[in-house]
N, C-alpha and C positions, 0 to 999 in steps of 0.2 A: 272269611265270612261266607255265610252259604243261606240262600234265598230260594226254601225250599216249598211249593205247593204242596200243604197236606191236607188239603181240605179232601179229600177223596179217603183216602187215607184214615186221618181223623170219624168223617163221619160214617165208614164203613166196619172202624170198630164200636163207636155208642151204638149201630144199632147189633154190631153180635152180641154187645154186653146186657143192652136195655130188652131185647128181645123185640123192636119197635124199626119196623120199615122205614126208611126214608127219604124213601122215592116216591113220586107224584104218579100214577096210573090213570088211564082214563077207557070205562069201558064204553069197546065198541059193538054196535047190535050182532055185526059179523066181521068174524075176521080178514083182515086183510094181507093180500100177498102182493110183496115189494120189488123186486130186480131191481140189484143192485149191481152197476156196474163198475168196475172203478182198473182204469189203467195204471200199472203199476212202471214208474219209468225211470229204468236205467241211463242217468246221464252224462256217466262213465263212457260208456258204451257209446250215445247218440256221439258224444264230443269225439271222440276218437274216430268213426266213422264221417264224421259229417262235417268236422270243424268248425269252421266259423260258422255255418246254418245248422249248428247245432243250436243256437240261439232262438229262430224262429221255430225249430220245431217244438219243443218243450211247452212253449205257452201253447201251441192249436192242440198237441196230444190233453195237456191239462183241461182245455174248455171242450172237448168232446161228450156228448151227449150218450146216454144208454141207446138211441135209436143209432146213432153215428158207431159206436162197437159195433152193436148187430150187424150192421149193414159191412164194415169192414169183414166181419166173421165170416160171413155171406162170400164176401169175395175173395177171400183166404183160402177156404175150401172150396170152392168154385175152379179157383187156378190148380191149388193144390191134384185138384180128382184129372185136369185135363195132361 
């Protein structure tokens, strides 16, 4: 038995067939620009290196903030130049 989500799916072919959008828009006066940051984490890799504190790092990489990357990036290249 197979318990499949096709609501995506479904509703993105009535609208190529009806010719009818069916996404909800909302205009803004100006556009807006986002940064988005998002760590992408190998925990493959942490566990093999880090072992058992493979544990606590994963959840503080997970809650790190776009201001928290930057400031790493900052200090990544920082070391990296000296």
């Amino acid at each position: 038995m197979g318990c499949a989500d096709r609501s995506c799916f479904d509703l993105t072919q009535h609208a190529k067939h009806s010719g009818i959008k069916l996404v909800a828009e909302k205009r803004l006066s100006e556009p807006r620009v986002v940064d988005v940051a998002e760590i992408q984490i190998d925990k493959n890799a942490i566990g093999k290196q880090f072992k058992k504190d493979a544990k606590l790092l994963v959840p503080y990489f997970e809650k790190l903030t776009t201001a928290d990357v930057d400031e790493f990036e900052k200090r990544l290249k920082s070391s990296s130049a000296e």
